[in-house]
PyMOL commands that place a pseudoatom at each C-alpha (Angstrom):
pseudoatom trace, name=CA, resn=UNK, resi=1, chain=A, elem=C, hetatm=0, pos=[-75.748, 184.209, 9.338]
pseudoatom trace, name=CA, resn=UNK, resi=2, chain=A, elem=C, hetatm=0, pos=[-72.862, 186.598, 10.619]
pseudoatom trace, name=CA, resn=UNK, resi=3, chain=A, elem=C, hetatm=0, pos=[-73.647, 189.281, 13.015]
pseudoatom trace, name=CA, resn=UNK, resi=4, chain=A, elem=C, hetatm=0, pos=[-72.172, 192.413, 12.816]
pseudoatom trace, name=CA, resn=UNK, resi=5, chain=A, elem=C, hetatm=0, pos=[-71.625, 195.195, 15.567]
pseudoatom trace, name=CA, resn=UNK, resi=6, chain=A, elem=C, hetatm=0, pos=[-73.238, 198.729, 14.319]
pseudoatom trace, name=CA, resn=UNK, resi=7, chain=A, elem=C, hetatm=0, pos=[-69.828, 200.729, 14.326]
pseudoatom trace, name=CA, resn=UNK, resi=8, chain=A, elem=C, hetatm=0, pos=[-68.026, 197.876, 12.639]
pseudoatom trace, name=CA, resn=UNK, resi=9, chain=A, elem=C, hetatm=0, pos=[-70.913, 197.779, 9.930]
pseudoatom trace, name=CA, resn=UNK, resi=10, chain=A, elem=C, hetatm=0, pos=[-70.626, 201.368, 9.503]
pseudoatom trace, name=CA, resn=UNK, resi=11, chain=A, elem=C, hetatm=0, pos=[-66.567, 201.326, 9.184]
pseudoatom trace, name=CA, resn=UNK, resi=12, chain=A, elem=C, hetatm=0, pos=[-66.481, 198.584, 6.782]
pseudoatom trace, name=CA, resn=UNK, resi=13, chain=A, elem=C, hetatm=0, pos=[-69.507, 198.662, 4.616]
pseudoatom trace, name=CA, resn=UNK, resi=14, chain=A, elem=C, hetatm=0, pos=[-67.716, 197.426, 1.955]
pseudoatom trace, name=CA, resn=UNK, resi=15, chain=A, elem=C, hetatm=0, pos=[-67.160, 194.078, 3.632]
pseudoatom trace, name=CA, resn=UNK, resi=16, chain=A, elem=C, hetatm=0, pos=[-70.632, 193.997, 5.464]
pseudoatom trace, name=CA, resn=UNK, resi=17, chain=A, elem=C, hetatm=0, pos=[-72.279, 194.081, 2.049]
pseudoatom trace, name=CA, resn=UNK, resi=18, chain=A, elem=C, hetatm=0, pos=[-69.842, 191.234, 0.119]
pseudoatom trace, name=CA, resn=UNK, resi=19, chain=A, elem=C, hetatm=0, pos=[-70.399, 189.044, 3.299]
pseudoatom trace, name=CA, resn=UNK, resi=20, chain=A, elem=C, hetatm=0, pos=[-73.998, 189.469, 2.657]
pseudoatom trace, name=CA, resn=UNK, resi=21, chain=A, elem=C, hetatm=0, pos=[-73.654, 188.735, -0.565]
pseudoatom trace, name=CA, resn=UNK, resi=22, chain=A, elem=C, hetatm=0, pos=[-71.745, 185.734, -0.240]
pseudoatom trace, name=CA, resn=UNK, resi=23, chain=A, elem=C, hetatm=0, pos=[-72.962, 184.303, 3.202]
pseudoatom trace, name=CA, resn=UNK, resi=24, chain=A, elem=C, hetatm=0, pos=[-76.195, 185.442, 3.233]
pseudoatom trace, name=CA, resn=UNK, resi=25, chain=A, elem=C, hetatm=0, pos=[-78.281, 187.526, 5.764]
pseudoatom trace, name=CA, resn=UNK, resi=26, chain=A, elem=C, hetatm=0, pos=[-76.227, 189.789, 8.232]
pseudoatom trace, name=CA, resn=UNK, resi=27, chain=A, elem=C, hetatm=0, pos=[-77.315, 190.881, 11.267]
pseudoatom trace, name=CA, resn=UNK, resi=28, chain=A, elem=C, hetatm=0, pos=[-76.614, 194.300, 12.467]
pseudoatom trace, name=CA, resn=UNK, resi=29, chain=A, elem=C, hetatm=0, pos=[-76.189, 194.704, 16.476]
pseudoatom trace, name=CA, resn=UNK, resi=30, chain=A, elem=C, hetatm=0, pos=[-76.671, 198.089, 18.245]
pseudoatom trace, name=CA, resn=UNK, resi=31, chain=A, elem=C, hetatm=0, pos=[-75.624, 197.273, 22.466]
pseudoatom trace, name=CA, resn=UNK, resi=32, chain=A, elem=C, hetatm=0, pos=[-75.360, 194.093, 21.796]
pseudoatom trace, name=CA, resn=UNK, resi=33, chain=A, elem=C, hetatm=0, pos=[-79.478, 193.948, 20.887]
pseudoatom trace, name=CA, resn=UNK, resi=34, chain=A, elem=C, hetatm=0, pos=[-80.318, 192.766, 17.524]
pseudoatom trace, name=CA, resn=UNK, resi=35, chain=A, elem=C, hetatm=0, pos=[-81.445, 195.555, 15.491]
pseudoatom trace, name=CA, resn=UNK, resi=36, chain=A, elem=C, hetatm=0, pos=[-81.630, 195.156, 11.435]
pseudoatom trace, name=CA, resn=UNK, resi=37, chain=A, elem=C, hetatm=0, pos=[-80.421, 192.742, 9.174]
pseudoatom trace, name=CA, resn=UNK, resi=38, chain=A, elem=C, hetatm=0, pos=[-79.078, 193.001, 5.230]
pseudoatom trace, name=CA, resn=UNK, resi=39, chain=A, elem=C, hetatm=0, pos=[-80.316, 190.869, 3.214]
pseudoatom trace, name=CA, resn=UNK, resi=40, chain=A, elem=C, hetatm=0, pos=[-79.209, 189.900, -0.473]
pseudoatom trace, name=CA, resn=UNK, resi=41, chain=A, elem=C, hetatm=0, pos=[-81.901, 191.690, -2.975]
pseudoatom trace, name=CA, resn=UNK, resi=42, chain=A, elem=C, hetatm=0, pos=[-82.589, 188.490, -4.756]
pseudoatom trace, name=CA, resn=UNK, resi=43, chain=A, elem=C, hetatm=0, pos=[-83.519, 186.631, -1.008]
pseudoatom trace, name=CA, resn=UNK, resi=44, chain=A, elem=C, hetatm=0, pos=[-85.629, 190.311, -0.223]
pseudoatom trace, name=CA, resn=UNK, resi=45, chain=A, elem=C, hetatm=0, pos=[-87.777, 189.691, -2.964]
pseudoatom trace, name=CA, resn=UNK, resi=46, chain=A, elem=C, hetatm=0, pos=[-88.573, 185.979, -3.359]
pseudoatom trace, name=CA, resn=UNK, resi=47, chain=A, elem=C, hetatm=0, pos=[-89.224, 187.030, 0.708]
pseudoatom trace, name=CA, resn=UNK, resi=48, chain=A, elem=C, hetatm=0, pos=[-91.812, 189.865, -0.756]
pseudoatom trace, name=CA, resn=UNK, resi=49, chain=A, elem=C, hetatm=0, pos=[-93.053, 187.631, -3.219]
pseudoatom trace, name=CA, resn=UNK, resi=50, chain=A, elem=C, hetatm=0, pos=[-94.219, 185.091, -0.843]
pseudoatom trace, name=CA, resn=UNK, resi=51, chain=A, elem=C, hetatm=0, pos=[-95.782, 187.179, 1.981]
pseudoatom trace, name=CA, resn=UNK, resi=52, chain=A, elem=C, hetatm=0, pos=[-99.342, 187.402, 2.340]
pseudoatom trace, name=CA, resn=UNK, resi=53, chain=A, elem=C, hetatm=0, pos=[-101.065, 190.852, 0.670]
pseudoatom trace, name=CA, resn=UNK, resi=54, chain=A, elem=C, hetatm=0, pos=[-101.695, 193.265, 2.679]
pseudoatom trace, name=CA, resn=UNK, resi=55, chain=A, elem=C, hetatm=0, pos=[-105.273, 194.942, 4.140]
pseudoatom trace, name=CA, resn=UNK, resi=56, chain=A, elem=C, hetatm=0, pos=[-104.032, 197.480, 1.158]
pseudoatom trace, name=CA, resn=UNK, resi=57, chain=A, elem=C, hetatm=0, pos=[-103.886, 195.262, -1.829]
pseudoatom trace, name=CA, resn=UNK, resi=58, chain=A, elem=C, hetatm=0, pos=[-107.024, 193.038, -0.512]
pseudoatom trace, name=CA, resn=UNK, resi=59, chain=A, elem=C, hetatm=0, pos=[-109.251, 196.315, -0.588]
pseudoatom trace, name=CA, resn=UNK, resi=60, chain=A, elem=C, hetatm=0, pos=[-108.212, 197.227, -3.759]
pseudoatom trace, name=CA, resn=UNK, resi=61, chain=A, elem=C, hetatm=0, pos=[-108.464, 193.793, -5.455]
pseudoatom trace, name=CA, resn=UNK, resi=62, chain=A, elem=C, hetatm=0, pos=[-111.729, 194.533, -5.589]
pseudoatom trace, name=CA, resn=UNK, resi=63, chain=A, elem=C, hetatm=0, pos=[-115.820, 192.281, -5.181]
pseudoatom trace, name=CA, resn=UNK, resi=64, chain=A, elem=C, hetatm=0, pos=[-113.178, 189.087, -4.399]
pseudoatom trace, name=CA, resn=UNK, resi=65, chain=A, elem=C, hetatm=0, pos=[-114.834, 188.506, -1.337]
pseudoatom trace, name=CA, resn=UNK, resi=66, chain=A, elem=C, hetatm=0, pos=[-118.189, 188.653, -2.035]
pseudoatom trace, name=CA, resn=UNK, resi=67, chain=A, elem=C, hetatm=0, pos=[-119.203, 185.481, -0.635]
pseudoatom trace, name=CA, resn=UNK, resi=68, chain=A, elem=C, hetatm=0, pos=[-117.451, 185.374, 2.682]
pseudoatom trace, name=CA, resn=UNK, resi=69, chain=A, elem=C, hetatm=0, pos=[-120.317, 186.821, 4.537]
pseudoatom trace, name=CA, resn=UNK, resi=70, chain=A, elem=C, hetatm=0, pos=[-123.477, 185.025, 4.377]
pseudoatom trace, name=CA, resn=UNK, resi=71, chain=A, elem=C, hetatm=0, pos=[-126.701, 186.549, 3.327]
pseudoatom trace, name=CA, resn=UNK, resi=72, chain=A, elem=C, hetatm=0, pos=[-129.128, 187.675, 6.125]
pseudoatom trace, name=CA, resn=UNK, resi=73, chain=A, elem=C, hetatm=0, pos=[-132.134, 185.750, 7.346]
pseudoatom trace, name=CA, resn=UNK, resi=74, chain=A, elem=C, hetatm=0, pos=[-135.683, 186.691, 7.454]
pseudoatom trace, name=CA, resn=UNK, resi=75, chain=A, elem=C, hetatm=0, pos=[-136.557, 188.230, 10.704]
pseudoatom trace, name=CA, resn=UNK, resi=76, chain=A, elem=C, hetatm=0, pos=[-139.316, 185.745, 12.614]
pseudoatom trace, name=CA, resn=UNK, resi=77, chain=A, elem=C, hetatm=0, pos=[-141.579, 187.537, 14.234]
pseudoatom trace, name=CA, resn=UNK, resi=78, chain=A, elem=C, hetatm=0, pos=[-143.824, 185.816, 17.057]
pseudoatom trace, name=CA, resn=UNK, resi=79, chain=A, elem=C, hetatm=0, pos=[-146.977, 186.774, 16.753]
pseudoatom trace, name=CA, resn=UNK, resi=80, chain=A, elem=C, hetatm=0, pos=[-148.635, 189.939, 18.823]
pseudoatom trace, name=CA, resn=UNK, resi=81, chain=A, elem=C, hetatm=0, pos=[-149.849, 188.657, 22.578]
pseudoatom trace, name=CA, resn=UNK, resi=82, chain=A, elem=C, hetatm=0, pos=[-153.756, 189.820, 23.074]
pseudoatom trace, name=CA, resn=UNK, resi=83, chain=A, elem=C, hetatm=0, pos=[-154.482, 191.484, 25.916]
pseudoatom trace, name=CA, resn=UNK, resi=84, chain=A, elem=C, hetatm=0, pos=[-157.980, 191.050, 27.437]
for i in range(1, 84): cmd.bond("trace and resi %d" % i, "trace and resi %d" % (i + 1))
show_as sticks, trace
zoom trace
């Protein structure tokens, strides 16, 4: 994985995105910190592919968890203390 300083990225795109390309994921550094990387669009999506669903897509799948919470119990009640 090459790393790439932000100005040099921006001055020779060109390059940034063949060496992605051909080397794989690129990492872009702003002040010397990590800050993004380019990744090849085939890589990005088997990467998509294989992450979880979100809170999104689980709510609008639908009844799919019905069963996950069980059902309630019947309340037991003591029975009422007599006073004399």
């Amino acid at each position: 994985m090459g790393s790439w300083q932000l100005q040099e990225a921006k001055a020779r795109f060109s390059e940034f995105l063949d060496a992605a390309l051909k080397e794989g994921p690129q990492v872009v550094t702003r002040r010397g910190v990590e800050a993004a990387v380019l990744v090849p669009i085939g890589e990005w999506r088997r990467i998509k592919s294989a992450s979880r669903p979100g809170i999104k897509e689980l709510l609008r799948a639908g009844p799919r968890f019905e069963n996950l919470i069980p059902p309630r119990r019947k309340w037991k009640r003591r029975a009422p203390v007599e006073f004399e």
